[in-house]
N, C-alpha and C positions, 0 to 999 in steps of 0.2 A: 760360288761367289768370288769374282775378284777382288784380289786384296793391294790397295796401293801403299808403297813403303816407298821412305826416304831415299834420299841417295847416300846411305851408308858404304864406308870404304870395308876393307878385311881392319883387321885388328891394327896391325901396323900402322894403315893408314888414320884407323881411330885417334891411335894414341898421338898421332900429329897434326891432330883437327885443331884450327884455329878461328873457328864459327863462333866463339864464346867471348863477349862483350863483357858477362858481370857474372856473380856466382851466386847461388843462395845464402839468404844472411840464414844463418846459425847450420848446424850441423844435419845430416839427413840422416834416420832410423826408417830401417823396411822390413817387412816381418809378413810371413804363409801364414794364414788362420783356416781352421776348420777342417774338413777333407782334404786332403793332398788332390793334384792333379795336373796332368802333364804339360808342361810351359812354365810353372813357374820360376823353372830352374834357368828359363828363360829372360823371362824378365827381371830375374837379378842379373843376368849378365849383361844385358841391354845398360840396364841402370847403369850397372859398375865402368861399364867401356867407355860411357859417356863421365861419368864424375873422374876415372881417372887420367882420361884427356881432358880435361881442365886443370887437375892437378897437374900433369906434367907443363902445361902448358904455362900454369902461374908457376912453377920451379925453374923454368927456364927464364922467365923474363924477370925471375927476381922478387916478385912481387908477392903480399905474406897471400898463404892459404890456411887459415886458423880451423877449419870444418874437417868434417871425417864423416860418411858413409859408414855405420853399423846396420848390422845384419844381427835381427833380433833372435836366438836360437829359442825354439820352441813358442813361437807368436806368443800372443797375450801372456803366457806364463811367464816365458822369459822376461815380457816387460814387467811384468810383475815383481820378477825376483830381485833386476837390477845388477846383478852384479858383472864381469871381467866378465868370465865364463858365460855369460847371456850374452853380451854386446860385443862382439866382435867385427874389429873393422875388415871392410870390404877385403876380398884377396882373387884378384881377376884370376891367376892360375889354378885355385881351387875349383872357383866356377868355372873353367874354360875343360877340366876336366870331367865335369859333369854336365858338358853343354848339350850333350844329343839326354839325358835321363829324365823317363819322367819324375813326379813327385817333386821334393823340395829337399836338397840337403843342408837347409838350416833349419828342419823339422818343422811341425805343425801339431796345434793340440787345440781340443775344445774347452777352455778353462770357465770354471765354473764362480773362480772368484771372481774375474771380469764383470762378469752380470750383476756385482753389488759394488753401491758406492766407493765402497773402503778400496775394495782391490782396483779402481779406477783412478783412484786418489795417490795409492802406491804407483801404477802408473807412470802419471803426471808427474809423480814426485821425480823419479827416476829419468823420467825425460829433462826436465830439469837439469838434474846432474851430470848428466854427459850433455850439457848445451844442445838439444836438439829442438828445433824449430819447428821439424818438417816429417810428418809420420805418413810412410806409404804404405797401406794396407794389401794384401795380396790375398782375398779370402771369398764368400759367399755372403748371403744378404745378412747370415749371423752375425758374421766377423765387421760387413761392413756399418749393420748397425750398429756394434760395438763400438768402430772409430767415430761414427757421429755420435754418441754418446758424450766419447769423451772429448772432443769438438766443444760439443754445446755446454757442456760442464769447466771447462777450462778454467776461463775467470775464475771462476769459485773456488777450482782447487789452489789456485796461485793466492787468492787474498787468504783462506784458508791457513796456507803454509807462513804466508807472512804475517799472520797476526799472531799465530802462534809460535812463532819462533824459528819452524822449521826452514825455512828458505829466506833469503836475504832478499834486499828488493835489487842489487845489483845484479844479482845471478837469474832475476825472472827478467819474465817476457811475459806480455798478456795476448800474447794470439800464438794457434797451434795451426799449421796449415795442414792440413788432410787431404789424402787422394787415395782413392779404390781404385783398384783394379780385378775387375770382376774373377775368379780363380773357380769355375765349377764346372765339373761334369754334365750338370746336370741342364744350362744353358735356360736356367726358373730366372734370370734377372731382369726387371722393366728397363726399356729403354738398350738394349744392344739385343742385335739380329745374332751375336755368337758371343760365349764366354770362352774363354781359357780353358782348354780341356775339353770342353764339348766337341770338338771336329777328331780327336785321337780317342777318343772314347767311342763315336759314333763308328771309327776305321774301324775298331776292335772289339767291338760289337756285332757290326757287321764279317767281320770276319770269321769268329764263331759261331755266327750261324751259319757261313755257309760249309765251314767243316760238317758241324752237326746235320747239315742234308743229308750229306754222304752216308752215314746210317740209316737215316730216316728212310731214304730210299730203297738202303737195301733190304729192310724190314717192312715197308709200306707204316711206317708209324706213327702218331702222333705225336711232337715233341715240342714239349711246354716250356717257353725258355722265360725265365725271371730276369725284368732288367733293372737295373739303379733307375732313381732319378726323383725320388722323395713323390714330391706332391704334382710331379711335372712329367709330363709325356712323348717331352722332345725327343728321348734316346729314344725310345719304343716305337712311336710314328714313325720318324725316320730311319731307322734301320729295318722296320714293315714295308714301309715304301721302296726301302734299295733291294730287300731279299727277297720280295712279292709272299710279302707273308700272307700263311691265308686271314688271320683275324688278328685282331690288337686290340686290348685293353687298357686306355688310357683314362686320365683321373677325368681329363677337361669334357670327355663325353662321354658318361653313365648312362648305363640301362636302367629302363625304368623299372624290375625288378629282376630275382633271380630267373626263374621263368623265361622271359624275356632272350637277355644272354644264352639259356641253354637252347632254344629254338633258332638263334641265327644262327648259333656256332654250328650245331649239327646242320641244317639248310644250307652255308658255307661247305661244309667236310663233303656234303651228298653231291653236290653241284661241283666241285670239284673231281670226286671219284667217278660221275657220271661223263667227264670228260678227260679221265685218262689219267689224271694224275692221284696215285695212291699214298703220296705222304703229306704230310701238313705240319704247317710249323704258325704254332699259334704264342704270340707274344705279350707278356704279362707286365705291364707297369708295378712300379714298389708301389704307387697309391690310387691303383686303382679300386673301385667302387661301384654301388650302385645308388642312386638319385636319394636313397633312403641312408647311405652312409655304410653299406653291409658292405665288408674290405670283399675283394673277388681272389680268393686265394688258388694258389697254382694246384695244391693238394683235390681242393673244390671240382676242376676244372678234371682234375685224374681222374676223382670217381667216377664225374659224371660220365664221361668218356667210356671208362671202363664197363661199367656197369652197368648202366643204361643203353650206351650206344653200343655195347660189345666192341670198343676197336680198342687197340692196344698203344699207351702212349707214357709217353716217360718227361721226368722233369727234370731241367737244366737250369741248376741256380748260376750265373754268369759273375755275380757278387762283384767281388773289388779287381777281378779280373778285366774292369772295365777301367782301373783307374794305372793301371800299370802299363808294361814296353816301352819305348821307346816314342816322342814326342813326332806329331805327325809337321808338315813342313808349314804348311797353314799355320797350327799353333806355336811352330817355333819363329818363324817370322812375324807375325803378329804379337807376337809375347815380346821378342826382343823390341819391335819399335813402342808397343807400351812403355818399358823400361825407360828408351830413352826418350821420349815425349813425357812422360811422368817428369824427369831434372829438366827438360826446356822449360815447363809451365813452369817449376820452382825458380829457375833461373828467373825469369820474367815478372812473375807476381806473387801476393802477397795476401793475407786470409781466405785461404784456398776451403773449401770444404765439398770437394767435386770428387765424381768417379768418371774414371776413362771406358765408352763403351766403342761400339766397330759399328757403323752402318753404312750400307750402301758400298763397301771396301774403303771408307776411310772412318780413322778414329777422328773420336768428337767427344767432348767434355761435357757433362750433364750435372746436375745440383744434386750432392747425396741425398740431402733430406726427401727433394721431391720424388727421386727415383726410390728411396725406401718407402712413402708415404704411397707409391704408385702399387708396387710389391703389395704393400696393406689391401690395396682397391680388390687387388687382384684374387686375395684367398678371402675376403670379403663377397667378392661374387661367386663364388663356389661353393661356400657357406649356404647363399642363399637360393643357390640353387639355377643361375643364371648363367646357361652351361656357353650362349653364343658370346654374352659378351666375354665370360673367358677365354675363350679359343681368342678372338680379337685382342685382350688384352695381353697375349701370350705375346703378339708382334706377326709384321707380315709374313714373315719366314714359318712361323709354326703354321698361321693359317693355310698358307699356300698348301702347305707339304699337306694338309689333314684336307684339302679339296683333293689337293693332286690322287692322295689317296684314298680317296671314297671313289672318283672315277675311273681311276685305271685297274681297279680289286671290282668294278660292279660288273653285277653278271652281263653278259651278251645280251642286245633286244630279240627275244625268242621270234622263230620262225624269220629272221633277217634275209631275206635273198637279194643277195647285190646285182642281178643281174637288169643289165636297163639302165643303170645307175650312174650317174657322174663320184668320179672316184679322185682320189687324192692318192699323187706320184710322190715316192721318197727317192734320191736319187744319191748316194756315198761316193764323190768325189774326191781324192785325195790321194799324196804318194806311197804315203804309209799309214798302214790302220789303224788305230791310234784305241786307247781307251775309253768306253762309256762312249762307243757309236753303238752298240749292240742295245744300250740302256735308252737310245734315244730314238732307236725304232722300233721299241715296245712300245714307249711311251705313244710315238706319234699312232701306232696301229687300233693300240687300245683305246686309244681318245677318239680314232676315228669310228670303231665299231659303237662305241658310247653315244655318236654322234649320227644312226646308221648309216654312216657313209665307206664305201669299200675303201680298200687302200692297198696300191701296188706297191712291190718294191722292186728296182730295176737293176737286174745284175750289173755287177763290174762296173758302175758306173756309166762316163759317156759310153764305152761301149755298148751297156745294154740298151741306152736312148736309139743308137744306130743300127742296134740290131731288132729289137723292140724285143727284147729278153727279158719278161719280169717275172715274179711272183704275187698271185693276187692271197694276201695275209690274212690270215684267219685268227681270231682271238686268240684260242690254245696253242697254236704257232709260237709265239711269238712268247709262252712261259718258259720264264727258267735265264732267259736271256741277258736278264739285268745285272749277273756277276761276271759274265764268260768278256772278253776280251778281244778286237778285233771286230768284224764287221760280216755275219754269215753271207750276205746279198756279195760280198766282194766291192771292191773298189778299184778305181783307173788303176789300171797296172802299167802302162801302158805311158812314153813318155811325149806324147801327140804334142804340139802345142794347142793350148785349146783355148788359146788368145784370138786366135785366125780361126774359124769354121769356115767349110765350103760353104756356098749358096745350095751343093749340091743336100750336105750332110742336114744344113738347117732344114729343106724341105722333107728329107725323109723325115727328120724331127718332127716335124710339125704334124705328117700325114701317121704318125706312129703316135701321138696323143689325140690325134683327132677319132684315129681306129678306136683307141679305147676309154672314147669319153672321159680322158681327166680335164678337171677346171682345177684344181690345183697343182703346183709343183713346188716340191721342196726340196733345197740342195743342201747337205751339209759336209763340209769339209775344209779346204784350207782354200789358199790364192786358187787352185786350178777348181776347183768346185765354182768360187765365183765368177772366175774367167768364164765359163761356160755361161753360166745362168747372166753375166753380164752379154755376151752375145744373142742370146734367144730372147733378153729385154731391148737390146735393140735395135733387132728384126721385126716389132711387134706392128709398125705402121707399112711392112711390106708382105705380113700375114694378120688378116683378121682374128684368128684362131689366139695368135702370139697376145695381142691386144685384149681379148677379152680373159687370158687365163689369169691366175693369181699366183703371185711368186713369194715364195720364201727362205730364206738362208739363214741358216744357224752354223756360222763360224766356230772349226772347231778343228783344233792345230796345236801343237806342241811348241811353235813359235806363235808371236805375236800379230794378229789379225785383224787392224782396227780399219774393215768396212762398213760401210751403209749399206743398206737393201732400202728403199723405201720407195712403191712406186710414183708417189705423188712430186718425190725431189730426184728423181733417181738420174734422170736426164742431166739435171747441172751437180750433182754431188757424184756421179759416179767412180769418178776415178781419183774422189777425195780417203784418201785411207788414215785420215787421222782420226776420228767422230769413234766415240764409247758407244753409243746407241741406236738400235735399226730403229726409224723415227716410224711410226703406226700408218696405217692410212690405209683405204677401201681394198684395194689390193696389194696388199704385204700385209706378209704375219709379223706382229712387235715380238723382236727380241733384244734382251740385253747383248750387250757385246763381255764376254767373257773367254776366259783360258779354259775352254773345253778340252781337254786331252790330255794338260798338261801335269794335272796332279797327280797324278799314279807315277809318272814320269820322275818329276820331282823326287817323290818319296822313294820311291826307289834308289834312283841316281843316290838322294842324300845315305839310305841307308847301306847301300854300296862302302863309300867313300867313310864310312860310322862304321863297319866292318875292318876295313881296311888299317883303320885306326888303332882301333882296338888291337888288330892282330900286331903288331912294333912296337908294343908298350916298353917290351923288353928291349927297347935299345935305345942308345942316346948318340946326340951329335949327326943324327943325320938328315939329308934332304930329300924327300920324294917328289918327284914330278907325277900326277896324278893326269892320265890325257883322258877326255870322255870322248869316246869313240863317237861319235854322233856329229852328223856333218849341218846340223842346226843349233849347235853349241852355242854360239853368241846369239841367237835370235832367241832361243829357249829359256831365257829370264829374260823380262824386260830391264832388270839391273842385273847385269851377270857379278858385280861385285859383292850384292847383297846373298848372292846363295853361297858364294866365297864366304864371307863374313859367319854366314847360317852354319858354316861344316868347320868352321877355325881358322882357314886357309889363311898362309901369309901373302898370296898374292894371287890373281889369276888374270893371265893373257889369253884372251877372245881370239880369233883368227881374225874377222872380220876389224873394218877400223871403224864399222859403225858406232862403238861406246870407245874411241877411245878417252872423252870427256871424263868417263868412271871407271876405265880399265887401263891397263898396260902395253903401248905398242909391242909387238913383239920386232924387235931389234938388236942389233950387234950393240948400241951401246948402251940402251936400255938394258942389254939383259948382260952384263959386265956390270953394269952401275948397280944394278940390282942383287948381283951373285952377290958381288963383295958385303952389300947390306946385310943381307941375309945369314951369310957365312960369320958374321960377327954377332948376330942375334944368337945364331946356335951356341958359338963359342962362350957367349956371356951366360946363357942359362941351362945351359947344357940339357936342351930338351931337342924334341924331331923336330923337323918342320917340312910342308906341304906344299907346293901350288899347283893352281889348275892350271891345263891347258886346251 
């Protein structure tokens, strides 16, 4: 999923934003509730860098700033308590310290007074008294119907406190504004495609299991791994799907009895072993079931294994191992622009009772009540037993992911013989092989055996078109491939232009997929992957062959790709490269336009640079110039200042001058005017400081 974010500066540049027209009236309180999970440490800082560029911004021109930013220690409790010690106001260096950690260090708890009037009233009371106006929740659907709770009960507590004495009528306020921001692992909330911590929980998830292969294989084992996620099956389906798990039990689709379960599982293990592969890794939901309500427990799952099938398997509770490391670059960019899109709506308006969710890569404001009211729909159809329209009301992302994987995990159509057959070309064009091309010619192989259509895959790229060098890919081929990195088929090495093709090369082209009966071709890679398959679309009215074949490209680069493929517009949009989306039509395959490659990349790079960090704790007063070796540095964020901003950075110069609009020329008197700034930041706070180049 790509994710769009603002044009946020590094911190520096924050703190001398002048985008701020008005402030919120009354004071702002923000507070983690429920399970901790990674980003929220983000979207306090988000917040903070934005409230305290206003602040600076009204101390310079004079003007009063009567408001404060507290940060509620221990959620609902601490509001509870009230006191110095609960409410403390914002502190950017605190949090700029703990900006790459998961969890929340202004703690989280599940309080139990909360749930009754009286401690909701204490509350109120307390909001009250530090003048706050504006309560941003950071929690799950518990926490968040907590804040609509006390939302909807406000009035009452405010006439309440004024009839009896406790509060003045000068010191109330009769409206509370409220904003969620969803904060779960577990990614159960209606109305957003991804929660906060669902994308670093799923990395580390997935991670674990593919350590745990590594025994499994060397033992031929069975290994039963337990994953979080309450009543919800997002982690488990999707980390099935990314590890090629052999089986998955999730809550949204129960067997219809014991029986049942133990007959595929084994039918799954035998059909596997009978093709080579002796370990299995079968993945267990916290609520999974079956149709009658019987929990499907991992112990269950051992005996029967053991026992019954005679094979040897072991169980792996994954537990809160899923909520901890380090925040992945997904949840820390998206966390941060929550934060400060949370104080623009407050800036703006006024009886707020909304939660912030992410679709499509941009954030969008939704109604708490309806989106808790929807939540209700939802364990209301599971209840009664209506397993499709849960999978639907999960959202399209979960649906997707539970087709994706029923198809690419179904067995082979028995006795398949490709030969005779019109078959479907993969072809990995590109300079550098990049990550998750290995995951995306399983997909396409497995979908094609699904579909019995054969599927080649053609070395080295163009060269293997010119040389007709492929492999024709077999289901079991192609297992195991979805974690490994790079590209087996090989990619252009080679630095051709492949803007210009001979007349010579197109023909061999042409008489090398007409040898082996493809009607399809799919090219994935960067600019040179298109460049080609743009050539061979438009020789198609000087080769029949060319004109009746079907073309598809899935963009997929570490820098930013935005082509069309579509053959119905293809002739007048071809050499348009601004368009998000390959537009559908009779021949082209619909794809979204996304940063295929570049998230591994990302994380990486960030956890680098979060290493690096860490290691100079021990020293002050000084400057690092941080250079990323990589010669698509300015192309590899589409805002190079916002992944500056994402790792602390006080500034970063691009090579290129393509962003100088959000970046730093690099210059003899930019980079004098800039020392001297800089060298006076160190000196006043006697900390390190960074930049990219």
């Amino acid at each position: 999923m790509s994710f769009y974010f603002k044009n946020l500066n590094t911190l520096e540049d924050v703190e001398k934003d002048r985008s701020f027209s008005s402030l919120p009236k009354g004071s702002i309180a923000v507070l983690t509730s429920g399970g901790d999970c990674q980003g929220m440490n983000s979207v306090l800082y988000g917040l903070s860098c934005r409230f305290i560029s206003a602040k600076n911004k009204s101390n310079q021109s004079g003007e009063l700033f009567d408001i404060e930013l507290y940060l509620i220690i221990d959620g609902f409790k601490g509001l509870i308590d009230g006191t110095s010690k609960s409410f403390i106001k914002a502190d950017l260096k605190l949090l700029a310290d703990h900006l790459y950690a998961g969890g929340t260090i202004i703690g989280s708890s599940r309080c139990r007074e909360f749930y009754h009037r009286d401690g909701r009233r204490k509350a109120a009371f307390n909001l009250l008294k530090f003048n706050i106006e504006n309560l941003i929740v950071i929690g799950g659907d518990g926490s968040l119907t907590g804040a609509n709770l006390l939302k909807k009960e406000w009035s009452c507590y405010v006439a309440e406190m004024i009839k009896l004495g406790d509060l003045s009528v000068e010191k109330s306020h009769s409206r509370l504004n409220v904003i969620g921001i969803i904060g779960s692992i577990d990614n159960d909330f209606f109305g957003s495609e991804m929660t906060i911590g669902a994308d670093t929980a799923l990395a580390r998830v997935v991670e674990s299991i593919d350590a745990i292969k590594v025994t499994a294989k060397s033992h031929s084992r069975v290994m039963i791994i337990e994953v979080m996620g309450r009543n919800c099956g997002y982690l488990t389906l999707s980390s099935g799907l990314a590890t090629e798990a052999s089986y998955v039990f999730i809550p949204e689709s129960p067997h219809k009895s014991t029986d049942e379960w133990k007959q595929k599982l084994i039918n799954r293990i035998n059909f596997e072993r009978s093709n080579g592969q002796y370990f299995h890794i079968i993945l267990v939901a916290e609520g999974a079931s079956d149709q009658d309500g019987v929990p499907i427990r991992s112990e269950s799952i051992k005996e029967y294994l053991n026992k019954d099938c005679d094979l040897e398997s072991r169980i792996v509770v994954l537990g809160h191992l899923q909520r901890g490391g380090q925040t992945s670059i997904f949840d820390h960019l998206m966390s941060l622009q929550m934060g400060v899109e949370a104080y623009e709506i407050l800036c703006k308006e006024s009886d707020l009772n909304i939660t912030l969710t992410i679709n499509n890569g941009v954030i969008q404001r939704k109604s708490l009540p309806s989106s808790i009211e929807e939540k209700n729909n939802l364990i209301k159809f599971i209840r009664e037993k209506k397993w499709s329209q849960a999978i639907e009301h999960r959202g399209s992302n979960f649906h997707v992911t539970w087709h994706n994987f029923r198809i690419l995990m179904s067995e082979p159509v028995a006795n398949f013989c490709p030969t005779n057959q019109s078959s479907w070309a993969i072809v990995f064009c590109c300079r550098i092989p990049m990550c998750g091309m290995n995951a995306i010619l399983y997909a396409l192989t497995r979908y094609g055996h699904s579909q019995t259509i054969p599927v080649l895959g053609f070395r080295n790229g163009f060269e293997g078109l010119i040389e007709n060098s492929f492999i024709q890919l077999q289901w079991q081929q192609v297992s195991g491939l979805t974690g490994q990195s790079g590209i087996i088929l090989g990619c252009e090495s080679s630095h051709r232009n492949c803007s210009q093709i001979s007349d010579e090369s197109i023909t061999i082209i042409v008489d090398n997929l007409r040898t082996n009966r493809i009607k399809s071709l799919c090219f994935v890679g960067d600019r040179q992957a298109f460049q080609v398959l743009k050539n061979l679309y438009t020789n198609r009215k000087r080769y029949d062959y060319l004109a009746r074949l079907k073309y598809g490209y899935i963009p997929m680069s570490i820098c930013d790709q935005n082509l069309i493929v579509s053959s119905k517009q293809f002739d007048e949009k071809m050499s348009d490269r601004n368009e998000k989306k390959i537009t559908a039509s009779k021949n082209s395959i619909q794809i979204e336009w996304s940063k295929l490659g570049r998230d591994s990349m990302l994380n990486k790079t960030m956890r680098l640079i979060c290493d690096l960090i860490h290691s100079i704790n021990g020293s002050h007063n000084q400057l690092y110039l941080i250079r990323l070796n990589l010669n698509m540095m300015t192309t590899a964020f589409a805002e190079p200042s916002l992944f500056s901003l994402a790792v602390g950075a006080t500034a970063i110069y691009p090579f290129e001058k393509t962003y100088l609009d959000c970046c730093l020329e690099l210059n003899d008197e930019n980079i004098e005017r800039d020392a001297q700034q800089i060298r006076d930041r160190i000196l006043q706070t006697n900390e390190n400081k960074f930049i990219l180049m």
